[in-house]
N, CA, C, O and CB atoms as a CASP TS submission, in Angstrom:
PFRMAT TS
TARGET T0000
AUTHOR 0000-0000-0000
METHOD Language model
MODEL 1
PARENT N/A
ATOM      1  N   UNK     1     121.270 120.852  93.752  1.00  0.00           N
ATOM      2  CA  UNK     1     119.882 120.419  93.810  1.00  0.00           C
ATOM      3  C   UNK     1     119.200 120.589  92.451  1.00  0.00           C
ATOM      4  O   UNK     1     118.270 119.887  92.053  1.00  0.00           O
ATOM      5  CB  UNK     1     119.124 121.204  94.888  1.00  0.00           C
ATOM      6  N   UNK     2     119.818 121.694  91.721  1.00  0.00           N
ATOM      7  CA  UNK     2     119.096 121.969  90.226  1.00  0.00           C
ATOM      8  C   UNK     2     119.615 120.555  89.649  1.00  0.00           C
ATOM      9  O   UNK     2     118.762 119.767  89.243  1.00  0.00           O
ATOM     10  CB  UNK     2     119.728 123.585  89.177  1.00  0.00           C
ATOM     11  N   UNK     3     120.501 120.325  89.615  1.00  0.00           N
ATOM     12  CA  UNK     3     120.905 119.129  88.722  1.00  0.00           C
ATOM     13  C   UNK     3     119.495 117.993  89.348  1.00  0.00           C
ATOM     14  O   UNK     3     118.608 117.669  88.559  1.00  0.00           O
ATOM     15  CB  UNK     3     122.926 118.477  89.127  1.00  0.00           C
ATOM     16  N   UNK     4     119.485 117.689  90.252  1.00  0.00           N
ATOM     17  CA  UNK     4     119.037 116.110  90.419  1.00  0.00           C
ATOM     18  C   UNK     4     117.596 117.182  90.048  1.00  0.00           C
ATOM     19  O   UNK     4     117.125 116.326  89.300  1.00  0.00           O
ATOM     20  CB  UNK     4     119.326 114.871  92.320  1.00  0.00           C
ATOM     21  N   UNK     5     117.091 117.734  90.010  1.00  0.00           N
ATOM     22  CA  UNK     5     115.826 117.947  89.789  1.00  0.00           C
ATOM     23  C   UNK     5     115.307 118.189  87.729  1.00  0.00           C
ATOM     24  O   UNK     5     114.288 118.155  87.039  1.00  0.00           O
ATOM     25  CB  UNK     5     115.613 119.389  90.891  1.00  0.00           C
ATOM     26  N   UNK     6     116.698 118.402  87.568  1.00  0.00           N
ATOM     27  CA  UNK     6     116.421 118.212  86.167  1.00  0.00           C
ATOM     28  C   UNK     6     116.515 117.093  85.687  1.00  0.00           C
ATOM     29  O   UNK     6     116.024 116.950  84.567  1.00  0.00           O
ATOM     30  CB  UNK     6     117.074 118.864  85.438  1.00  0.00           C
ATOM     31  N   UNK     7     117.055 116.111  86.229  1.00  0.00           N
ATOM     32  CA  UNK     7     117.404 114.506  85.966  1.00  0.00           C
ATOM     33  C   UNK     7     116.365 114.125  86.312  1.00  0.00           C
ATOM     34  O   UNK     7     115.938 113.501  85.340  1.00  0.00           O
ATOM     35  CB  UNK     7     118.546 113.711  86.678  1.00  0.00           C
ATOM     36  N   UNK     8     115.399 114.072  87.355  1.00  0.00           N
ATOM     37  CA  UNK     8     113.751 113.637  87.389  1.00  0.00           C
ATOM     38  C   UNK     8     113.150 114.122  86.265  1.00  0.00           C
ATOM     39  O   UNK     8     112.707 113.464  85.324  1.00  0.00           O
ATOM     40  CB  UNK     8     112.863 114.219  88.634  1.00  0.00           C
ATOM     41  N   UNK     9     113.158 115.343  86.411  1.00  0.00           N
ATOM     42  CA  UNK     9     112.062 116.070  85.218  1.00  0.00           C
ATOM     43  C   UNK     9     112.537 115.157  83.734  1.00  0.00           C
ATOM     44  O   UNK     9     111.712 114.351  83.303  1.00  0.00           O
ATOM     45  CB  UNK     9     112.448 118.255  84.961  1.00  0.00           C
ATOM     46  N   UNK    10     113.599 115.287  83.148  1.00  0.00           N
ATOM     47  CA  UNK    10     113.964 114.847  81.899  1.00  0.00           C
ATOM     48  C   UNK    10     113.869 113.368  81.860  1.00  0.00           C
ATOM     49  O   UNK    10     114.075 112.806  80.784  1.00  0.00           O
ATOM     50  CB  UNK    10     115.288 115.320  81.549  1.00  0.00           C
ATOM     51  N   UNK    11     113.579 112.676  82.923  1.00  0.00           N
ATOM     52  CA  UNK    11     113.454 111.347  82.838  1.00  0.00           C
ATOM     53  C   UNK    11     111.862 110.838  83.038  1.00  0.00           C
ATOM     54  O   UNK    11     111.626 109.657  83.290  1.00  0.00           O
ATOM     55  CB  UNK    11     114.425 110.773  83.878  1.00  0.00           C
ATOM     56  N   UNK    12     110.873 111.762  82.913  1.00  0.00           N
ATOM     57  CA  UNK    12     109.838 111.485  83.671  1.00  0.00           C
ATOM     58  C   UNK    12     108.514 109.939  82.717  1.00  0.00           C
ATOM     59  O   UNK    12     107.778 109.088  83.216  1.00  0.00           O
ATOM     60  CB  UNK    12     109.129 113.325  83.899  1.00  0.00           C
ATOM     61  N   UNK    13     108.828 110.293  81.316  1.00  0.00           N
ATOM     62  CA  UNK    13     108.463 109.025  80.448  1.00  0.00           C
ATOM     63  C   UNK    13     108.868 108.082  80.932  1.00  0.00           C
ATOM     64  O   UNK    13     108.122 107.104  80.871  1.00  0.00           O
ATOM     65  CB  UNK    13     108.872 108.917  79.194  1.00  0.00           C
ATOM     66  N   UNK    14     110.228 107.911  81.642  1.00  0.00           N
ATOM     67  CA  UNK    14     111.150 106.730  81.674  1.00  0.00           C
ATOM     68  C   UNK    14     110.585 106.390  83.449  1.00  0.00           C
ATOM     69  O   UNK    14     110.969 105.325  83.931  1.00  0.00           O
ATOM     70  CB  UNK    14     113.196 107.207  81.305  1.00  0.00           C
ATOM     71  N   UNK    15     109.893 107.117  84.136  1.00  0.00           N
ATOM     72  CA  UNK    15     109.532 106.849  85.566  1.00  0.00           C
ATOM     73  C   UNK    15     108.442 106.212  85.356  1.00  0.00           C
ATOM     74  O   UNK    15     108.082 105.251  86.035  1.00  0.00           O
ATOM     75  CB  UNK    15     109.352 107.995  86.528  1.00  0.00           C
ATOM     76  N   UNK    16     107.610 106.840  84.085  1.00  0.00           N
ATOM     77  CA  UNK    16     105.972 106.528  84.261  1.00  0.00           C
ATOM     78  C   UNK    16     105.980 105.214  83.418  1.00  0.00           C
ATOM     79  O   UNK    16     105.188 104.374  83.844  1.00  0.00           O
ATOM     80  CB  UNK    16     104.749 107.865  83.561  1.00  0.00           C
ATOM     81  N   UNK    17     106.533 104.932  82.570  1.00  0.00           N
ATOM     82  CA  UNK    17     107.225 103.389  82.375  1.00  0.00           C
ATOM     83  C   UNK    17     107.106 102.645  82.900  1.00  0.00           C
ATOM     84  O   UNK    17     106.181 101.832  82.899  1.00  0.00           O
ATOM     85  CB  UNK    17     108.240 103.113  82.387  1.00  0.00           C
ATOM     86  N   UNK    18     108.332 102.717  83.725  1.00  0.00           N
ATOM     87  CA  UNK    18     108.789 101.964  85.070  1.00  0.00           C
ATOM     88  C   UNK    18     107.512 101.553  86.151  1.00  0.00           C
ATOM     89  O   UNK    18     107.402 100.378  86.499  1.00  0.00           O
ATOM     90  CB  UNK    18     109.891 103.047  85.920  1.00  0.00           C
ATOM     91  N   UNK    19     106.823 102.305  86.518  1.00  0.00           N
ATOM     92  CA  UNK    19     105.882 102.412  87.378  1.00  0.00           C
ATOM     93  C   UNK    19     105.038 101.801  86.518  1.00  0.00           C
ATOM     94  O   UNK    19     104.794 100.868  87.284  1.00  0.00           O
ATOM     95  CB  UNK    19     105.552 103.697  87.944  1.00  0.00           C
ATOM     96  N   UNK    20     104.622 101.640  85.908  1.00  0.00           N
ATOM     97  CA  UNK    20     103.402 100.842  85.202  1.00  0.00           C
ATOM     98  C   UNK    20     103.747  99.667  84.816  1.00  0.00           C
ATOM     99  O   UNK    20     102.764  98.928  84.770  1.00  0.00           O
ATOM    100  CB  UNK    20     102.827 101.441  84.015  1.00  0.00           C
ATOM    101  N   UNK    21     105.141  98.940  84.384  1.00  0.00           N
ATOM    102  CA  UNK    21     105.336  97.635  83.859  1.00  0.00           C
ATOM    103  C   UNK    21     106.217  97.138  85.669  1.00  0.00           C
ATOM    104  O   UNK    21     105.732  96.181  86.274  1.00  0.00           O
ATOM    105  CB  UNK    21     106.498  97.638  81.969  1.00  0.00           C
ATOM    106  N   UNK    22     107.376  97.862  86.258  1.00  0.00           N
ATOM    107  CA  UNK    22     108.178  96.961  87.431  1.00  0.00           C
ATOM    108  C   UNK    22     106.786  97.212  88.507  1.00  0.00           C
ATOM    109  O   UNK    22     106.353  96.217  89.086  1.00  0.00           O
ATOM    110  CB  UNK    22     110.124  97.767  88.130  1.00  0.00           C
ATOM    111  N   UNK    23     106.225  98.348  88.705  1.00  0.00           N
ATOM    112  CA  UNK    23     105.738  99.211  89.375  1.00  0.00           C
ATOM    113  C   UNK    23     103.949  98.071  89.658  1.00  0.00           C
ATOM    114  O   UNK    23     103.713  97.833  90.843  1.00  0.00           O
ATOM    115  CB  UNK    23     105.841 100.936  88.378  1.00  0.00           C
ATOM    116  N   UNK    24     103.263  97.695  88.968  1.00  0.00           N
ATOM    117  CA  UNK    24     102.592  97.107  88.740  1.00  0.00           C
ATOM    118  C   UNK    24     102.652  95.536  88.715  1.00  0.00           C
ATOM    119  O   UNK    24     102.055  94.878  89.567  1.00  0.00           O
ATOM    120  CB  UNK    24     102.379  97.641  87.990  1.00  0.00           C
ATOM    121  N   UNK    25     103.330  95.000  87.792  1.00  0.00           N
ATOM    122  CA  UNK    25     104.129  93.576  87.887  1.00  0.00           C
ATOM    123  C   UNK    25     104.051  92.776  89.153  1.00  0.00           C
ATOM    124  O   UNK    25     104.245  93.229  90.281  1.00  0.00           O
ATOM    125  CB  UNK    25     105.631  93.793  87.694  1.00  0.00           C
ATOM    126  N   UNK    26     103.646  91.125  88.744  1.00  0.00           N
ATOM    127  CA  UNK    26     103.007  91.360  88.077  1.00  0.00           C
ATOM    128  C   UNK    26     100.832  91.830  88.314  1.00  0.00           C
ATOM    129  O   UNK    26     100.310  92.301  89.324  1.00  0.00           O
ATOM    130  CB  UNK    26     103.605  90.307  87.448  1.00  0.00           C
ATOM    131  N   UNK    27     100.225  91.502  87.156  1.00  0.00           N
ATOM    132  CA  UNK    27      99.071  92.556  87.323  1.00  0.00           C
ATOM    133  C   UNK    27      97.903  91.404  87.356  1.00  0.00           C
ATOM    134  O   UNK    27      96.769  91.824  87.126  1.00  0.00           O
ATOM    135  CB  UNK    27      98.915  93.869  85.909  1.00  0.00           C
ATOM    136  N   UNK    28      98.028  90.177  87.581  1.00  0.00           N
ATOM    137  CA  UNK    28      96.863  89.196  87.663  1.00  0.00           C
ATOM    138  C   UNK    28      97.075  88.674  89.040  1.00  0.00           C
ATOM    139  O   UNK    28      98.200  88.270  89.334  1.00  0.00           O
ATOM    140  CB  UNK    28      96.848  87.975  86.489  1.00  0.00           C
ATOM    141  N   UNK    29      96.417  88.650  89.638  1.00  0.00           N
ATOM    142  CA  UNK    29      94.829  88.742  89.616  1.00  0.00           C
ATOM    143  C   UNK    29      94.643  90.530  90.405  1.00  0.00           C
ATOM    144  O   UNK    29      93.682  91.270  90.195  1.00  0.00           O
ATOM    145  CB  UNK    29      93.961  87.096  90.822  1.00  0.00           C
ATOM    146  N   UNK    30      95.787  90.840  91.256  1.00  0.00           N
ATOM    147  CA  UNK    30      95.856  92.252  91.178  1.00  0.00           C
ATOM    148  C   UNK    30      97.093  93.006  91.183  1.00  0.00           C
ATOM    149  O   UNK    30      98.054  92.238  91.230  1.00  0.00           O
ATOM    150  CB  UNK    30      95.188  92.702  92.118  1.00  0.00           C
ATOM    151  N   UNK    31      97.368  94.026  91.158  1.00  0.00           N
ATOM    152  CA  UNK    31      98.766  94.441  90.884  1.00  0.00           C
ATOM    153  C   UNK    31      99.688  94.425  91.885  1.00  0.00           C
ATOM    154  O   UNK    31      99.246  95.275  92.657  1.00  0.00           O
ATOM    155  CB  UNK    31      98.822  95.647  90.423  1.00  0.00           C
ATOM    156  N   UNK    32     100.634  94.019  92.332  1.00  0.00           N
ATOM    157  CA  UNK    32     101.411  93.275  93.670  1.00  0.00           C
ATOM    158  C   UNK    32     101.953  94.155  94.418  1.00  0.00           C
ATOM    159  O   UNK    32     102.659  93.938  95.403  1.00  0.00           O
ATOM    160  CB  UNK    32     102.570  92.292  93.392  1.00  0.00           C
ATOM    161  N   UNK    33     101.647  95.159  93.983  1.00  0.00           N
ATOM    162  CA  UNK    33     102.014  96.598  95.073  1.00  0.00           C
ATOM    163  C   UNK    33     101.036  96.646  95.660  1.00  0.00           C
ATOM    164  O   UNK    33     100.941  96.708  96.885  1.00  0.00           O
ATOM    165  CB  UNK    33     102.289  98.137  94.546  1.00  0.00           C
ATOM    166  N   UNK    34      99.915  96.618  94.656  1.00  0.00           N
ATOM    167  CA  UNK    34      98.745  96.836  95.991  1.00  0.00           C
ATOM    168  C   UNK    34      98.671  95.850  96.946  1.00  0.00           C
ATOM    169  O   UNK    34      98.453  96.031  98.144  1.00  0.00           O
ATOM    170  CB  UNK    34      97.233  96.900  95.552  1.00  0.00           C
ATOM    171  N   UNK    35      98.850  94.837  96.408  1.00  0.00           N
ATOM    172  CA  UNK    35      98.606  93.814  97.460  1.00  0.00           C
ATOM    173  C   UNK    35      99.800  93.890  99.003  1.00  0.00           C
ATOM    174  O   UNK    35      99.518  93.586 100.162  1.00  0.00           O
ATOM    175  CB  UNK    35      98.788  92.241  96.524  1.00  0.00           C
ATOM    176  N   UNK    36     100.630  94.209  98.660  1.00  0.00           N
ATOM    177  CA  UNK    36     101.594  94.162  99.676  1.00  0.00           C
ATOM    178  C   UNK    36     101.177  95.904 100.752  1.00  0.00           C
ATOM    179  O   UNK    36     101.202  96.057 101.973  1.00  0.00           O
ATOM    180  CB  UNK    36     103.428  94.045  98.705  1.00  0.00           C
ATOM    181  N   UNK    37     100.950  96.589 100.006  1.00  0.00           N
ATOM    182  CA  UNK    37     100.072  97.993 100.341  1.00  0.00           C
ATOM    183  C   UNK    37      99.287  97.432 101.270  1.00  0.00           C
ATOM    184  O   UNK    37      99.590  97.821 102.398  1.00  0.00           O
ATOM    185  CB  UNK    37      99.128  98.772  99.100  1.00  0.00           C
ATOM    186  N   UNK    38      98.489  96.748 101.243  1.00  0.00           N
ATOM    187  CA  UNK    38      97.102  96.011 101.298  1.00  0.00           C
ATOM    188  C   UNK    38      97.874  95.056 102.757  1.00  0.00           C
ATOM    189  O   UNK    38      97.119  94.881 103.713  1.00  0.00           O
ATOM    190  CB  UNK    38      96.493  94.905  99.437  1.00  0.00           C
ATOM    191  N   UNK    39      98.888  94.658 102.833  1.00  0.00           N
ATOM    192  CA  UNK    39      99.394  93.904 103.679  1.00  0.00           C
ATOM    193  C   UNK    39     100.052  94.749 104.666  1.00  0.00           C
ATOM    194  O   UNK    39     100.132  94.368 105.834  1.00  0.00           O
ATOM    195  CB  UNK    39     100.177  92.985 103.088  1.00  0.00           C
ATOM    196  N   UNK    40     100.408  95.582 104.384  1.00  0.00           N
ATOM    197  CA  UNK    40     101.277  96.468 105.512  1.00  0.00           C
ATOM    198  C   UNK    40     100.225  97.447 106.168  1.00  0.00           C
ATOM    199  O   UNK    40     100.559  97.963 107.234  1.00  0.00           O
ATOM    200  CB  UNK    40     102.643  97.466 104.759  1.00  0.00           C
ATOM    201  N   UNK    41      99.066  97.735 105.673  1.00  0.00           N
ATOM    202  CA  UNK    41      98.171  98.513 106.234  1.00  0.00           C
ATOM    203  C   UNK    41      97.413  97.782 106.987  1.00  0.00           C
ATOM    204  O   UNK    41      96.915  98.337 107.967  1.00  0.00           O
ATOM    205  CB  UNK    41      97.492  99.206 105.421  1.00  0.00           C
ATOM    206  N   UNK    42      97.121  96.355 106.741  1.00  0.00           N
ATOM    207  CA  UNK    42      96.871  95.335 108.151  1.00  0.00           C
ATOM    208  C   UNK    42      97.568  95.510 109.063  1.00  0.00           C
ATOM    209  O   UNK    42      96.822  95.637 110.034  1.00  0.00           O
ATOM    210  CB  UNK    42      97.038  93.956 108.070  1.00  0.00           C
ATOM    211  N   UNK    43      98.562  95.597 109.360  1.00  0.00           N
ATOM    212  CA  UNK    43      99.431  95.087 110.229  1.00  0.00           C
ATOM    213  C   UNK    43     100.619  94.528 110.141  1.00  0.00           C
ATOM    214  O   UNK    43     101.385  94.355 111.089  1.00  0.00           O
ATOM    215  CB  UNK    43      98.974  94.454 110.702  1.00  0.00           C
ATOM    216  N   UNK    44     100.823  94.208 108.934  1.00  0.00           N
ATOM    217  CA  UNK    44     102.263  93.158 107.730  1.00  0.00           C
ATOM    218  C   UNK    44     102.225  92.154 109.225  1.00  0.00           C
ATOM    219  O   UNK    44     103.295  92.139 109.834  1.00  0.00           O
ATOM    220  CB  UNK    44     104.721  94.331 107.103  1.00  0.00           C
ATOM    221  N   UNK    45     101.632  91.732 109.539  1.00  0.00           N
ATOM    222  CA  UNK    45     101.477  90.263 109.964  1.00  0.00           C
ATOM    223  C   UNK    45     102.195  89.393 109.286  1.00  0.00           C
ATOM    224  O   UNK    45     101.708  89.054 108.207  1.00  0.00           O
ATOM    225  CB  UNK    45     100.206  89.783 109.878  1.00  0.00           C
ATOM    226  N   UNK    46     103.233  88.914 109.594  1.00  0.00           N
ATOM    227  CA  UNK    46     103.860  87.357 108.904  1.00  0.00           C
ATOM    228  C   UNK    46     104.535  88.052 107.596  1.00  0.00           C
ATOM    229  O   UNK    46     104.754  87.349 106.609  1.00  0.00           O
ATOM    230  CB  UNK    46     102.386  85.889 108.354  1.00  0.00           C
ATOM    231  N   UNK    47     104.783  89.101 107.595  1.00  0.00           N
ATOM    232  CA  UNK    47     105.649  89.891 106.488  1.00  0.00           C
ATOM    233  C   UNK    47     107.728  89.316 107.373  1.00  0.00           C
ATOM    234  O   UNK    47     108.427  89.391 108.384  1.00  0.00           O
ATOM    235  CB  UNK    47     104.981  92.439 106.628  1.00  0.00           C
ATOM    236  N   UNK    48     107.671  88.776 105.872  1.00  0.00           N
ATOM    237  CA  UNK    48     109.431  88.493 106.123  1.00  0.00           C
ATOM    238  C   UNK    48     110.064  89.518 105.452  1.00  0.00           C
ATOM    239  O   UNK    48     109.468  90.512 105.037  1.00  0.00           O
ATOM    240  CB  UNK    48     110.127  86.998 105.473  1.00  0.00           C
ATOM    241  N   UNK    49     111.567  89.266 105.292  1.00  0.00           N
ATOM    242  CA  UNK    49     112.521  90.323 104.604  1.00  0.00           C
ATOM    243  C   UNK    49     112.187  90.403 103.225  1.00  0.00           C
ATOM    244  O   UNK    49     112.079  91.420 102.540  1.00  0.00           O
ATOM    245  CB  UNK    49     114.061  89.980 104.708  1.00  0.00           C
ATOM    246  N   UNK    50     112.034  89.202 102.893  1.00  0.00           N
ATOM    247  CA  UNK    50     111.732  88.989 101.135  1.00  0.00           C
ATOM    248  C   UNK    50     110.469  90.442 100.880  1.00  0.00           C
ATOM    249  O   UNK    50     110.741  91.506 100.324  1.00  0.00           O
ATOM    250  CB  UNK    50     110.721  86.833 100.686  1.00  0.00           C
ATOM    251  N   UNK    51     108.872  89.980 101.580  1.00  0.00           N
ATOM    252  CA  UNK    51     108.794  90.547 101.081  1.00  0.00           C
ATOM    253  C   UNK    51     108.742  92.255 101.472  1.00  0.00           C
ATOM    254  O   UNK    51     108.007  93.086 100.938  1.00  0.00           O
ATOM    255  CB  UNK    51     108.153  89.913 100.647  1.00  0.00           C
ATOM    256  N   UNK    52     109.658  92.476 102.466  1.00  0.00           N
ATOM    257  CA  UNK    52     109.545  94.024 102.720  1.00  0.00           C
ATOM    258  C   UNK    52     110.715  94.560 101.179  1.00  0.00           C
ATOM    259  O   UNK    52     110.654  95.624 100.564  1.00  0.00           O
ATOM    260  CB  UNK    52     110.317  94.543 104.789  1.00  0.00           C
ATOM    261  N   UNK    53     111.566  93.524 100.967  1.00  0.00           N
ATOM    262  CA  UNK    53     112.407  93.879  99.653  1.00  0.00           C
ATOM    263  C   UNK    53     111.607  93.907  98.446  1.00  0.00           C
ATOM    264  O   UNK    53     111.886  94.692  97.539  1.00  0.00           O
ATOM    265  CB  UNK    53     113.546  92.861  99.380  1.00  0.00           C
ATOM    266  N   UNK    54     110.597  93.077  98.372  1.00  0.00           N
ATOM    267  CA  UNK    54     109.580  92.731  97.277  1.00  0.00           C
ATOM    268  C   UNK    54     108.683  94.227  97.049  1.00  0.00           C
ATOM    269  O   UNK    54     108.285  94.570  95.936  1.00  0.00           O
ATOM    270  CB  UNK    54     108.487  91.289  97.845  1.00  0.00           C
ATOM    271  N   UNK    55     108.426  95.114  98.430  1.00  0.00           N
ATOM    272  CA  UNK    55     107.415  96.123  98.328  1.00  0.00           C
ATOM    273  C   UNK    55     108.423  97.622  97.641  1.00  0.00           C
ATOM    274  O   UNK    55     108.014  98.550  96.943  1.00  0.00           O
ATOM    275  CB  UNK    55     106.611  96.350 100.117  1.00  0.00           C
ATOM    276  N   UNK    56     110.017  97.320  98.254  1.00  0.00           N
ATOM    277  CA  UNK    56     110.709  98.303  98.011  1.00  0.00           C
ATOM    278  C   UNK    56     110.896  98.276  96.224  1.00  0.00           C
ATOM    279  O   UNK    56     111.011  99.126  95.341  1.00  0.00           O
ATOM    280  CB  UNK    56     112.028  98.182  98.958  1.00  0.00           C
ATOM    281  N   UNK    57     110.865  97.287  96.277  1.00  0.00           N
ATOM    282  CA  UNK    57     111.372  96.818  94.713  1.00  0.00           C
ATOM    283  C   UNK    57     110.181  97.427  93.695  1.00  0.00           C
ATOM    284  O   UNK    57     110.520  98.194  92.794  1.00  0.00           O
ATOM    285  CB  UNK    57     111.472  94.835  94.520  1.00  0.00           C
ATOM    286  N   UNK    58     108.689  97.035  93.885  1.00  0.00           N
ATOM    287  CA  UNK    58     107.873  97.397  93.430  1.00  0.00           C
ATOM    288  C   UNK    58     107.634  98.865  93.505  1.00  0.00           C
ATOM    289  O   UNK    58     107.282  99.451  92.481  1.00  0.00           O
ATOM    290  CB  UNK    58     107.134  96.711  93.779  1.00  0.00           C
ATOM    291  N   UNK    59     107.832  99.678  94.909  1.00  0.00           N
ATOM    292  CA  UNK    59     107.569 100.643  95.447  1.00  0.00           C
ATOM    293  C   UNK    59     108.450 102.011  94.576  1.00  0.00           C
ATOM    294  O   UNK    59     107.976 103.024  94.060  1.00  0.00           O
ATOM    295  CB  UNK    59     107.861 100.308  96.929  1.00  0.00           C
ATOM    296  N   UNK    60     109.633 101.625  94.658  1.00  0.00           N
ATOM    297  CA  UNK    60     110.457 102.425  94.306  1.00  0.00           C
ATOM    298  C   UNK    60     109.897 103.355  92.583  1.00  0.00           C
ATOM    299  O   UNK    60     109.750 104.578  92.595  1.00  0.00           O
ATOM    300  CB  UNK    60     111.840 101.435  94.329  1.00  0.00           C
ATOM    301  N   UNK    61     109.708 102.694  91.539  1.00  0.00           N
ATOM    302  CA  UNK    61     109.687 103.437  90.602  1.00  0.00           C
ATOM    303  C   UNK    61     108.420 104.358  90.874  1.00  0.00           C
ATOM    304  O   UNK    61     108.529 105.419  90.259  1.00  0.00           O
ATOM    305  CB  UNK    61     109.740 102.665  89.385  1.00  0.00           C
ATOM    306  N   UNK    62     107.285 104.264  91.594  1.00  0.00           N
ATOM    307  CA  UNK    62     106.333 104.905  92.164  1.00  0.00           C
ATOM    308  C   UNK    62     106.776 106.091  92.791  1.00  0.00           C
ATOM    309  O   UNK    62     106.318 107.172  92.422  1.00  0.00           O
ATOM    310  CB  UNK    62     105.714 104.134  92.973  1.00  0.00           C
ATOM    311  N   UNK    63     107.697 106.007  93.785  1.00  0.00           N
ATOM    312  CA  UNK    63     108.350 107.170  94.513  1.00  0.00           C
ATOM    313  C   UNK    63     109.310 107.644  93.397  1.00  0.00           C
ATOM    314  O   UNK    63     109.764 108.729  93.760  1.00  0.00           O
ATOM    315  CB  UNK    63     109.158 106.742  96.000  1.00  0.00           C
ATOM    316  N   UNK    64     109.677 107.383  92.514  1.00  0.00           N
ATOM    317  CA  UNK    64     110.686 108.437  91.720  1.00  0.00           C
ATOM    318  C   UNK    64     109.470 108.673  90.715  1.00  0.00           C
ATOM    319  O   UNK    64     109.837 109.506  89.887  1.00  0.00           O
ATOM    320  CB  UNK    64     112.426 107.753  90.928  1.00  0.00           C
ATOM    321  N   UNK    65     108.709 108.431  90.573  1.00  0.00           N
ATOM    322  CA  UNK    65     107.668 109.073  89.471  1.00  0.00           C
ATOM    323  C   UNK    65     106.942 110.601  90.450  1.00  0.00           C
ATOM    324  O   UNK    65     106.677 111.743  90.073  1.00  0.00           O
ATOM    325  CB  UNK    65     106.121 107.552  88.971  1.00  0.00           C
ATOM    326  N   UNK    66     106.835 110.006  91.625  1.00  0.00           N
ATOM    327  CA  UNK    66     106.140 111.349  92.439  1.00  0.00           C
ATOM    328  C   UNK    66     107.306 112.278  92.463  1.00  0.00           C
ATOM    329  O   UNK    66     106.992 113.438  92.197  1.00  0.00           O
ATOM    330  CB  UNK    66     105.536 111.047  94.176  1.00  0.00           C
ATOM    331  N   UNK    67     108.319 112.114  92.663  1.00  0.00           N
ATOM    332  CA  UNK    67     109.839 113.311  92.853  1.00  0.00           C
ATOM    333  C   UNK    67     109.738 113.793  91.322  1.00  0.00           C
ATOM    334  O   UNK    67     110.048 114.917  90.926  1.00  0.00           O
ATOM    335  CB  UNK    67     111.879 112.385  93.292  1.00  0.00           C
ATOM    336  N   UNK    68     109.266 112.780  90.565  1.00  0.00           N
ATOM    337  CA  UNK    68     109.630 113.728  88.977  1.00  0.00           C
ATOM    338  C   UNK    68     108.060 114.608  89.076  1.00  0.00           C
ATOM    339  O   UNK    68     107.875 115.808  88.871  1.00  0.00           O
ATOM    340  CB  UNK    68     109.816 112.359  86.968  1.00  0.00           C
ATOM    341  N   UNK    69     107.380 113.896  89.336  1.00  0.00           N
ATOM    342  CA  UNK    69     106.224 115.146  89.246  1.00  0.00           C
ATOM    343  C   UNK    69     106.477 116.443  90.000  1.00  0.00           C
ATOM    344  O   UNK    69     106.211 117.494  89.418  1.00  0.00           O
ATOM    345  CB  UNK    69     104.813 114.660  89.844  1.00  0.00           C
ATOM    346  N   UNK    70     107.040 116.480  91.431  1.00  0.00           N
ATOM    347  CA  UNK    70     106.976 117.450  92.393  1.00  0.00           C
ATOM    348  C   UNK    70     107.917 117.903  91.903  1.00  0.00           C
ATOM    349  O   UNK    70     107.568 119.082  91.963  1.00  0.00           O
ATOM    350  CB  UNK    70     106.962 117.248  93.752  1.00  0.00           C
ATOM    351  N   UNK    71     109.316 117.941  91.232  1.00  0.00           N
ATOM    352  CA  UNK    71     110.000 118.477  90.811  1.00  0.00           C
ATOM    353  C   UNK    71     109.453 119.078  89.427  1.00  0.00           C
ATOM    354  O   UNK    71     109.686 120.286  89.379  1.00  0.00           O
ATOM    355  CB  UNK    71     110.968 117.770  90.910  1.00  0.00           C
ATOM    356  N   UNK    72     108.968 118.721  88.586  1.00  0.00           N
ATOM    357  CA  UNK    72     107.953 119.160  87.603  1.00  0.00           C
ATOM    358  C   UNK    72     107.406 120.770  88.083  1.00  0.00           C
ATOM    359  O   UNK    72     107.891 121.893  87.949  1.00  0.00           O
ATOM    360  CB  UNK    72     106.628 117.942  87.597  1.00  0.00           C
ATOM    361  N   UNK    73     106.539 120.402  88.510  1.00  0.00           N
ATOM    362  CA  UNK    73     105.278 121.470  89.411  1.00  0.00           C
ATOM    363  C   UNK    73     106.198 122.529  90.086  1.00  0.00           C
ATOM    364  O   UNK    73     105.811 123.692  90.194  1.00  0.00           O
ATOM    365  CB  UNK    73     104.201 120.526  90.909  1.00  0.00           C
ATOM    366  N   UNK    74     107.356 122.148  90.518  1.00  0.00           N
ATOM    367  CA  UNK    74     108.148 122.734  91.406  1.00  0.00           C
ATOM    368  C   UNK    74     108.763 123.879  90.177  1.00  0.00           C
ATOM    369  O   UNK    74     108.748 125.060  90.524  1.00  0.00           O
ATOM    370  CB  UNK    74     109.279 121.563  92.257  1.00  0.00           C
ATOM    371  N   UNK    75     109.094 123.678  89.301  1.00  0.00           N
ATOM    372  CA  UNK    75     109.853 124.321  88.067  1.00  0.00           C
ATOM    373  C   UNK    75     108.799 125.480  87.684  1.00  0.00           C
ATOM    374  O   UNK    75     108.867 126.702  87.819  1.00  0.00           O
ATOM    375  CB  UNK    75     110.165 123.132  86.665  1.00  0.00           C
ATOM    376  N   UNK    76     107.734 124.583  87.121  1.00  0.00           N
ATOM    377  CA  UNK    76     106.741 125.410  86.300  1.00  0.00           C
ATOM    378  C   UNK    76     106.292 126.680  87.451  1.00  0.00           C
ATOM    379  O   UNK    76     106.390 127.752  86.854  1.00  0.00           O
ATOM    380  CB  UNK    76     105.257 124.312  85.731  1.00  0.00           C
ATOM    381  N   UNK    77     105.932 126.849  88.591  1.00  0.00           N
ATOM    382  CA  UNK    77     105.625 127.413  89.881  1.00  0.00           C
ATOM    383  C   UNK    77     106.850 128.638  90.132  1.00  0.00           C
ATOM    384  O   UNK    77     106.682 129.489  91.005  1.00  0.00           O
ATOM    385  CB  UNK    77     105.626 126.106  91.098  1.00  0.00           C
ATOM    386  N   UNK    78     108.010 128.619  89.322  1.00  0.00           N
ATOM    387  CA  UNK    78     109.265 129.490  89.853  1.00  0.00           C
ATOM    388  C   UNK    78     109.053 130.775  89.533  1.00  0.00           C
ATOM    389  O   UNK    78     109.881 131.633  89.839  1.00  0.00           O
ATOM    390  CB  UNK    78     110.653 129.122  89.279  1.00  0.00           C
TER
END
């Protein structure tokens, strides 16, 4: 478990990256995570596979940016 938690931590520039350019992407007229956010908290009414893959796709560097933080906090806290 020490290993994968140092592989978040040491990668954490490379999460907050990610999360701001795949993570965001793209960002006109709003950022397409939210919007799909925004769709699944309706109800995802008329949500197909595409885009539940479309939210994972976006979603994902978001959730490894929070594991590098909590693993972060988790270190400094020992």
């Amino acid at each position: 478990m020490q290993r994968i938690s140092d592989f978040f931590v040491r990668h954490l520039r490379f999460w907050v990256l990610a999360s701001l350019t795949l993570g965001l992407a793209p960002f006109l007229p709003e950022p397409h995570i939210w919007g799909k956010l925004q769709w699944i908290a309706g109800g995802a009414v008329g949500m197909e596979l595409m885009d539940w893959f479309d939210t994972v796709l976006h979603g994902t560097p978001w959730l490894l940016l929070v594991l590098s933080l909590f693993f972060k906090l988790k270190n400094q806290f020992k």
